[in-house]
C-alpha positions as CSV (number, residue, x, y, z in Angstrom):
1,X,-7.4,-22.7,10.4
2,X,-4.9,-24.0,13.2
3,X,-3.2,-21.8,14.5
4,X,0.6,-21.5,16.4
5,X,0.5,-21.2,20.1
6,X,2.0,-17.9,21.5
7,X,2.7,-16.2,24.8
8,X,2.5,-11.8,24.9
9,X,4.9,-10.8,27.1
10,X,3.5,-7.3,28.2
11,X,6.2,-4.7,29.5
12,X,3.6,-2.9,31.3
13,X,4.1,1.9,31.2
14,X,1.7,2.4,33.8
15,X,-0.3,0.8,36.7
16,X,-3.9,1.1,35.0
17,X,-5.2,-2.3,34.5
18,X,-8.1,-1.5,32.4
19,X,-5.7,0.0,29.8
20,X,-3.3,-3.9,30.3
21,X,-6.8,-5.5,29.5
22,X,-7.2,-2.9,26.5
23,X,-4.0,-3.4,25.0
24,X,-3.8,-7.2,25.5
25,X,-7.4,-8.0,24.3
26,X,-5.8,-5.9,21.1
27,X,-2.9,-7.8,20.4
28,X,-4.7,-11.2,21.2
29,X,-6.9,-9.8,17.8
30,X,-3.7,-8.5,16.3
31,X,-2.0,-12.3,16.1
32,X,-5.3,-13.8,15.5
33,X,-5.0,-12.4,12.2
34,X,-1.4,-14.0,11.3
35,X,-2.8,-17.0,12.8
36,X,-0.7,-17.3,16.2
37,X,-3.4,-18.0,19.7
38,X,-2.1,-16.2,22.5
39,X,-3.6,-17.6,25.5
40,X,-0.8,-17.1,27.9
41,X,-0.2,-13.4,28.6
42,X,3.2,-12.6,31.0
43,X,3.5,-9.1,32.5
44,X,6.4,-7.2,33.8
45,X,6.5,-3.4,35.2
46,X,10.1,-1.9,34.9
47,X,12.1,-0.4,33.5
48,X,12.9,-1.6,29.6
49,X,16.2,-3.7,29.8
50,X,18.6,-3.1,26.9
51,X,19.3,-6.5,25.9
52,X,15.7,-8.2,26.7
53,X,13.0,-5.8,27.2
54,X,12.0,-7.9,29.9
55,X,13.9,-8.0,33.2
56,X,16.9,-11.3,32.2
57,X,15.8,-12.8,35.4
58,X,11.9,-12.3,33.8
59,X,12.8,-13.9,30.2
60,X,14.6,-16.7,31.7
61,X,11.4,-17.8,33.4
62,X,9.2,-17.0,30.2
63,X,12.1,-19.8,28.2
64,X,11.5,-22.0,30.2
65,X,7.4,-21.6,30.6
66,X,7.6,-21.4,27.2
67,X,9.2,-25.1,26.9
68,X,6.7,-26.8,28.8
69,X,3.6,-25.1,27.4
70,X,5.0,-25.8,23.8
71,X,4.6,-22.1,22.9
72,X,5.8,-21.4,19.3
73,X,5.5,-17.6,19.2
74,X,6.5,-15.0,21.4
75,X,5.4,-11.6,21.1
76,X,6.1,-8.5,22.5
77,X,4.0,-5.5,23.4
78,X,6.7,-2.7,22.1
79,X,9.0,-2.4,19.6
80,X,12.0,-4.2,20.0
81,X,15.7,-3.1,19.1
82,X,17.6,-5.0,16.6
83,X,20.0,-5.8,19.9
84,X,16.7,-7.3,21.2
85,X,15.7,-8.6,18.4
86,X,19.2,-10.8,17.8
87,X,19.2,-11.6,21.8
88,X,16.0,-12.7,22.0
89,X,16.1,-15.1,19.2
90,X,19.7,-16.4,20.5
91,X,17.6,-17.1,24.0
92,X,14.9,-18.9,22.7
93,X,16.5,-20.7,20.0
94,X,13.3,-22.5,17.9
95,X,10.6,-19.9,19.0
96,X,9.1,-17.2,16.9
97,X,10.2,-14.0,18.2
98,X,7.7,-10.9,17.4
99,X,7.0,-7.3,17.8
100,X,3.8,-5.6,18.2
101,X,5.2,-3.5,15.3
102,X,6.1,-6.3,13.2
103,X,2.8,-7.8,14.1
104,X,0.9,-5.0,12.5
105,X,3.1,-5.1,9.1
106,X,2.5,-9.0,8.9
107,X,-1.0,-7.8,8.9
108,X,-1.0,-5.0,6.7
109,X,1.5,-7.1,4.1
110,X,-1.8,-10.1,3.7
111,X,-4.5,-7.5,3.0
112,X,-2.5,-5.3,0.4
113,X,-4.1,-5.9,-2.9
114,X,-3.2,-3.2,-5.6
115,X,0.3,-2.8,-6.7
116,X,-0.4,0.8,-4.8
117,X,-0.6,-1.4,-1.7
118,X,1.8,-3.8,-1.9
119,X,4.9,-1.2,-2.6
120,X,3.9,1.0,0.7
121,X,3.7,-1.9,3.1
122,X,6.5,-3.5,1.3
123,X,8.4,-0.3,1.8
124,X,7.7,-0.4,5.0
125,X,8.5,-3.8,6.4
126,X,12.1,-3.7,4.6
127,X,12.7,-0.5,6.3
128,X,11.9,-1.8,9.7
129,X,13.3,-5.2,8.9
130,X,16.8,-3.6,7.3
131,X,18.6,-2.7,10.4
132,X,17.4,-5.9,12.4
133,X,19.2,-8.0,9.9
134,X,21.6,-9.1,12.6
135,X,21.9,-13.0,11.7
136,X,19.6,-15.0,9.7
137,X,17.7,-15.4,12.8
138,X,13.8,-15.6,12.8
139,X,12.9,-12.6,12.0
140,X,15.4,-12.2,8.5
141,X,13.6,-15.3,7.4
142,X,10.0,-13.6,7.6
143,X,11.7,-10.9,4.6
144,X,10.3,-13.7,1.8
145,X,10.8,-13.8,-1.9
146,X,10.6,-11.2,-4.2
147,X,14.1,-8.8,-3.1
148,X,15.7,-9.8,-5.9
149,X,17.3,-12.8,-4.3
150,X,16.6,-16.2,-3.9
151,X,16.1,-16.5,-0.3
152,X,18.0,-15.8,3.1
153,X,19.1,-19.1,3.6
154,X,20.9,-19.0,0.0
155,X,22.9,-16.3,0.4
156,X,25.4,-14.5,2.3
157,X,24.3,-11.4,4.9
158,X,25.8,-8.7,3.0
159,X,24.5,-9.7,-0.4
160,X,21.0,-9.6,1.0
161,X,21.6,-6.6,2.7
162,X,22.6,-4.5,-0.4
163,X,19.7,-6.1,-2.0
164,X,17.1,-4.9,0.6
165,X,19.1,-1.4,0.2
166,X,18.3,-1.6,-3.5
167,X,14.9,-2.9,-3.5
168,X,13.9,-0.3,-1.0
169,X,15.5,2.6,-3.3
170,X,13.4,1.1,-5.7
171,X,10.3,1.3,-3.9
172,X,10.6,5.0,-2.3
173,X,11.3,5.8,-6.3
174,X,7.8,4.3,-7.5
175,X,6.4,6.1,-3.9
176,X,7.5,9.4,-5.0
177,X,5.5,8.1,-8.9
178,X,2.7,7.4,-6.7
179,X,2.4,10.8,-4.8
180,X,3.0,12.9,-8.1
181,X,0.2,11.2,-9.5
182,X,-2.0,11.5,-6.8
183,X,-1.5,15.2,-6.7
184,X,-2.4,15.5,-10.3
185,X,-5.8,13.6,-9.9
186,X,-6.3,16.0,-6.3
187,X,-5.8,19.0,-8.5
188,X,-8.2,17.6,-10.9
189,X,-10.8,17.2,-8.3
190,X,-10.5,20.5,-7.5
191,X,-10.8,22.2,-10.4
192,X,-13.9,20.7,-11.0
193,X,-16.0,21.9,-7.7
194,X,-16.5,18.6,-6.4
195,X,-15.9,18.6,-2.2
196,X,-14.5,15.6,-1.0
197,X,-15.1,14.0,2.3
198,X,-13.4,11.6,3.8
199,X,-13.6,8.6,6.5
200,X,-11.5,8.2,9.2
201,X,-11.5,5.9,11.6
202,X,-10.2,2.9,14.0
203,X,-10.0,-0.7,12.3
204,X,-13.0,-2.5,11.4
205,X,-15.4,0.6,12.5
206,X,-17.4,-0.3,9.5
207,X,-15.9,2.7,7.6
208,X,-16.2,0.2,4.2
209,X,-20.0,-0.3,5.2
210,X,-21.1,3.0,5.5
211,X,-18.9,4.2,2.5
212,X,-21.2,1.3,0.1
213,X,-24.3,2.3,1.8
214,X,-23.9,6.1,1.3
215,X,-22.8,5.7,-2.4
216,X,-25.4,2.9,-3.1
217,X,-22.3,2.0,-5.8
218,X,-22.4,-0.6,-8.6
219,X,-19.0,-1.5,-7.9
220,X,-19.1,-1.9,-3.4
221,X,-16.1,-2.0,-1.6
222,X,-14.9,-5.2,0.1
223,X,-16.6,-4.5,3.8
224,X,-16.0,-7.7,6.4
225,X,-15.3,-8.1,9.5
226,X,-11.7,-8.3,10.2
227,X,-8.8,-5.5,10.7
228,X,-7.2,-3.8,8.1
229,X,-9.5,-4.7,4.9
230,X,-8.8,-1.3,3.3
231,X,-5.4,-0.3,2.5
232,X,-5.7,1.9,-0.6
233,X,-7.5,4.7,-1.1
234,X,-11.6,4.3,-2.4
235,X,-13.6,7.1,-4.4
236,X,-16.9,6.8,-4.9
237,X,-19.8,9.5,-5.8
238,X,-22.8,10.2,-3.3
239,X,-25.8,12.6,-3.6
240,X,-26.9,14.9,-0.9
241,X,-30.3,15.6,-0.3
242,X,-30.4,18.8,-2.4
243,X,-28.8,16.7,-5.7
244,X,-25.5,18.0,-4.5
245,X,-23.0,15.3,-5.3
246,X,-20.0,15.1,-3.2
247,X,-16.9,12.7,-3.4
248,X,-16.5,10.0,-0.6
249,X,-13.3,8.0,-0.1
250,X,-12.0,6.1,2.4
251,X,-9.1,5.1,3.8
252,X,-6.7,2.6,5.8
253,X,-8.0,2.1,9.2
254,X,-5.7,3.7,12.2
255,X,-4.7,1.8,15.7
256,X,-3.5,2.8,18.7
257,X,0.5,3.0,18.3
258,X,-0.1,3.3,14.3
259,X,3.9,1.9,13.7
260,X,5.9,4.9,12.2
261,X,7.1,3.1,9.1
262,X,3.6,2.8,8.5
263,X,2.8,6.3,8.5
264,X,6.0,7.1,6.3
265,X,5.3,4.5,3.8
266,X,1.3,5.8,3.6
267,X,2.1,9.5,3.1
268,X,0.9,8.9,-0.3
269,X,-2.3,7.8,1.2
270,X,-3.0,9.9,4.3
271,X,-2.3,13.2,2.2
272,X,-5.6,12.3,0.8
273,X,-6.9,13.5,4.2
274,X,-5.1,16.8,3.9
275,X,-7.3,17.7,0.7
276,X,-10.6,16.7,2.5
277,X,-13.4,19.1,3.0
278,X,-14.9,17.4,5.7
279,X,-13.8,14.5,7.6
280,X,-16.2,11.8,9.2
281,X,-14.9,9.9,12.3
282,X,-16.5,6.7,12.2
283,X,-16.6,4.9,15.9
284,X,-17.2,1.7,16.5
285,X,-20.5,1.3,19.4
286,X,-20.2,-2.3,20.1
287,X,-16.8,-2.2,20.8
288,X,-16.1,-1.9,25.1
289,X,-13.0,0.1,24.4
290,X,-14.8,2.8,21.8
291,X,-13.8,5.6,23.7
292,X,-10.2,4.5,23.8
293,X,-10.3,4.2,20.1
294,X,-11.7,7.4,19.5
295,X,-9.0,9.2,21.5
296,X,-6.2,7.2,19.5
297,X,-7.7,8.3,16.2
298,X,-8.1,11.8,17.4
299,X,-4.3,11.5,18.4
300,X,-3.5,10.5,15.1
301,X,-5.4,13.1,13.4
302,X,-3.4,16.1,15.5
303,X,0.1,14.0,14.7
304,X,-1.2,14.6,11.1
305,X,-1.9,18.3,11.6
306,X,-6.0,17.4,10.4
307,X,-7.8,18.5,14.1
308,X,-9.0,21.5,12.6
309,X,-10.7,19.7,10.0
310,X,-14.3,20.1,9.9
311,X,-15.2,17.1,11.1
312,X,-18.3,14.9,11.9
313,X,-18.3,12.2,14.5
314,X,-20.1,9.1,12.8
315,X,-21.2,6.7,16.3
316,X,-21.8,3.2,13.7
317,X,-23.2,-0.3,14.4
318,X,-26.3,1.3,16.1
319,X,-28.6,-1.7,15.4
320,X,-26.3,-3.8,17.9
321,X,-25.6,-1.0,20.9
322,X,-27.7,-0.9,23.7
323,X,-28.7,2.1,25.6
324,X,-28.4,5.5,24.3
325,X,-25.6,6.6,22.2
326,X,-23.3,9.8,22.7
327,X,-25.0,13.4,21.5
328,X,-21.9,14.8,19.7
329,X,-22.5,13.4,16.8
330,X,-24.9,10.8,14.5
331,X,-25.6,7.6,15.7
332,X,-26.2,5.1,12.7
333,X,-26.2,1.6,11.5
334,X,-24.3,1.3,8.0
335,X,-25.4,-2.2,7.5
336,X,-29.5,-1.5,8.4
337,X,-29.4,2.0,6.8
338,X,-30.7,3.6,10.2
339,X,-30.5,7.4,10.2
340,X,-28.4,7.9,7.2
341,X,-30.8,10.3,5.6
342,X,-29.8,12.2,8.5
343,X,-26.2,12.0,7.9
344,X,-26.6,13.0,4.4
345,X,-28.2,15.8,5.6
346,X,-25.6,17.0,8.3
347,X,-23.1,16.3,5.4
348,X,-25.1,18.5,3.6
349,X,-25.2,21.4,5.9
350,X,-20.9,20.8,6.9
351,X,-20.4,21.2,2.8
352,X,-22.5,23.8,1.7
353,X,-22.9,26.5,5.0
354,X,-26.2,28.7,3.8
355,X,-25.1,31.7,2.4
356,X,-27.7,32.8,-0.2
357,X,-26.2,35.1,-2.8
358,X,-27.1,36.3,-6.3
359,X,-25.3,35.3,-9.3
360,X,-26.0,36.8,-13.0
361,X,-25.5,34.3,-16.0
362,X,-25.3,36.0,-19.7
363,X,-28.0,34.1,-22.1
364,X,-25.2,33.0,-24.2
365,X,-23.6,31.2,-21.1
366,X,-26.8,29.2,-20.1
367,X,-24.9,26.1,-20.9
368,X,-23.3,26.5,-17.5
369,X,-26.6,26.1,-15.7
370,X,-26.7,22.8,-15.5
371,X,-22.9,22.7,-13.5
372,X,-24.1,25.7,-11.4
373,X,-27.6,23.4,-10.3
374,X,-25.1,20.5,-9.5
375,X,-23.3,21.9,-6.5
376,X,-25.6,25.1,-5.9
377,X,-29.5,25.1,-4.5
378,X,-31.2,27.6,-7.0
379,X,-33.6,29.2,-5.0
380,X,-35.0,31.5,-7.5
381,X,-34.1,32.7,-11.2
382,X,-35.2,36.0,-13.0
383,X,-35.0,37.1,-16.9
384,X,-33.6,39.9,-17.2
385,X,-32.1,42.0,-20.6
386,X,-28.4,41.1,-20.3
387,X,-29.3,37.5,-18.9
388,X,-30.7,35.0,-15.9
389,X,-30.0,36.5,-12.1
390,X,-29.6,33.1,-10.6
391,X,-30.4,33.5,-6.4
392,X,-28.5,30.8,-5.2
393,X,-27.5,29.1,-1.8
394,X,-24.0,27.6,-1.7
395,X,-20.3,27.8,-0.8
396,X,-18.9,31.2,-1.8
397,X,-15.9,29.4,-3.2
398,X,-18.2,27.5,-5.7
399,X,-20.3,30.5,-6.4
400,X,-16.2,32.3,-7.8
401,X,-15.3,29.3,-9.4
402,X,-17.9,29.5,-11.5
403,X,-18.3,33.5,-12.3
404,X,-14.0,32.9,-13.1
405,X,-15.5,30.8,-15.9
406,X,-18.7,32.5,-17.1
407,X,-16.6,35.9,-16.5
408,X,-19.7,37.1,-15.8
409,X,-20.3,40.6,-13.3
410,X,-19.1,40.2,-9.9
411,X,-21.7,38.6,-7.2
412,X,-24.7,40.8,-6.6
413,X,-24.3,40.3,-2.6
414,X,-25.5,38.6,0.6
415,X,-29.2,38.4,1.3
């Protein structure tokens, strides 16, 4: 793969250099993925300048290093304004001009898959690409195909314009499609007693991994090691230790800086979240900057209103971490299987709180047994005249869900 030679100019927010190294070693990863090499890093602490981001006196020196290293690519650590956007690309003529925002989208826009996919990160490129449609500079090229037109280069600004206006009405049309039917299938869940946990988690903790090796599933998920495999949403079943069965999904990884757009045009996706039961943080242990990671996904989680969510911190990659690994949580290894009994366990225990009650079933509503043994522990049964008094452990909410349908006498009480 060869790949374009770029230059990260860093507008620095603060004076910590181990957060510089953080960010940049992140990009550098970023544009790896869209095939751009940054080796040459330039960084400025100031003030952002309206027209440049940089200082003018500071981008006049990156032109012209820029020239003599043959840099075809320059990206920029923070969003830039569609006055930036136009001024930049007027300044450096020939040279890519990109965004850590726009960065992420290019990103996000190769991995989508389903048609699911491929309308929210569409949706959300056009929307951040709309009002930077200045000229038919640099960045108006990287639109592509496919906006009912036949390019930028063939057309005039204004007819693209209303056509990106179009297509996007479009999109946020089969959006809203998406989220109705998403809400039908949640309510569908629901009704049927099944808790649903889900994974959170930064890029590439191995969220995939431990999501196939939990669910031992016919059908795995694509796990490899790169950002941003998973966009959409994936279901599968996995059994507890009891023979509980729970649902596990998983969904798009978050970063630091998660671009706004993004979250708009993912709504669909991250209200999944909201109808969790239990949420499991997966963390990376081989990465040096876990903790950072941690703390941006937990950021992400309160901008979502999901850090009351029961939640279990999942500390992953344990075959290839030295030392020994933080106590708030479960330390495993998805891909070796280490300690995931135990994490089936703790799932357990998060789903179904031990509250022992007793439950009568009428003989002539025995067929319901079977459902009550698949999300309840029977712990004993006695035959009585009007039926079997079931003493069960298990949620209280599962224990009413199912006396609404035997209509059976009210719950017996605690033990």
């Amino acid at each position: 793969m060869i790949l374009k030679k770029g230059l990260i100019c860093y507008l620095a927010k603060h004076e910590d250099e181990e957060e510089i190294a953080y960010d940049v070693a992140e990009l550098k990863e970023l544009l790896v993925n869209i095939e751009i090499e940054a080796a040459t890093v330039v960084v400025q602490r100031r003030r952002p300048d309206v027209n440049y981001l940089f200082g003018e006196g500071k981008v006049q020196e990156v032109r012209e290093q820029a020239a003599g290293e043959g840099i075809e690519a320059v990206i920029f650590n923070r969003e830039l304004s569609p006055r930036q956007v136009k001024a930049l690309e007027d300044l450096f003529e020939e040279v890519e001009i990109w965004d850590r925002t726009q960065v992420v989208l290019e990103i996000f826009s190769r991995r989508a898959r389903s048609r699911e996919g491929k309308i929210q990160v569409d949706l959300a490129r056009l929307s951040y690409l709309y009002p930077r449609m200045l000229g038919l500079g640099g960045v108006l090229s990287r639109l592509g195909g496919g906006i009912g037109t036949r390019g930028p280069g063939e057309t005039k600004l204004e007819v693209l314009r209303r056509a990106v206006r179009e297509h996007i009405h479009g999109l946020k049309e089969e959006m809203a499609a998406v989220r109705q039917s998403r809400a039908v299938l949640r309510q569908q869940r629901q009704s049927a007693g099944i808790p649903v946990v889900s994974l959170v988690g930064y890029t590439n903790a191995g969220k995939s991994t431990l999501l196939n090796a939990l669910s031992q599933s016919s059908q795995p998920a694509l796990a490899e090691d790169r950002l941003f495999v998973t966009l959409d949403p994936l279901s599968r079943r996995i059994h507890l230790p009891s023979g509980r069965t729970a649902l596990l999904t998983d969904t798009v990884g978050f970063i630091r800086d998660l671009p706004k757009k993004l979250k708009e045009a993912f709504a669909a996706t991250l209200e999944e979240l909201q109808e969790a039961d239990l949420l499991l943080h997966v963390i990376d242990l081989t990465s040096p900057y876990w903790e950072q990671q941690a703390m941006a996904v937990d950021e992400i989680l309160g901008e979502l209103a999901l850090d009351d969510h029961l939640l279990i911190k999942v500390y992953n990659k344990l075959d290839k971490f030295e030392g020994d690994p933080p106590t708030d949580g479960v330390a495993v290894s998805a891909l070796r299987g280490a300690n995931l009994d135990l994490l089936r366990q703790l799932i357990e225990n998060a789903l179904f709180p031990e509250q022992e009650l007793e439950i009568l079933v009428p003989y002539d509503r025995l067929n319901e047994v079977g459902r009550l043994r698949d999300y309840l522990k029977v712990m004993a049964e006695e035959y009585l005249g009007d039926g079997v008094r079931f003493t069960v452990r298990g949620r209280l909410q599962d224990l009413e869900r199912l006396r609404a349908r035997l209509r059976a006498p009210g719950l017996a009480g605690n033990k």
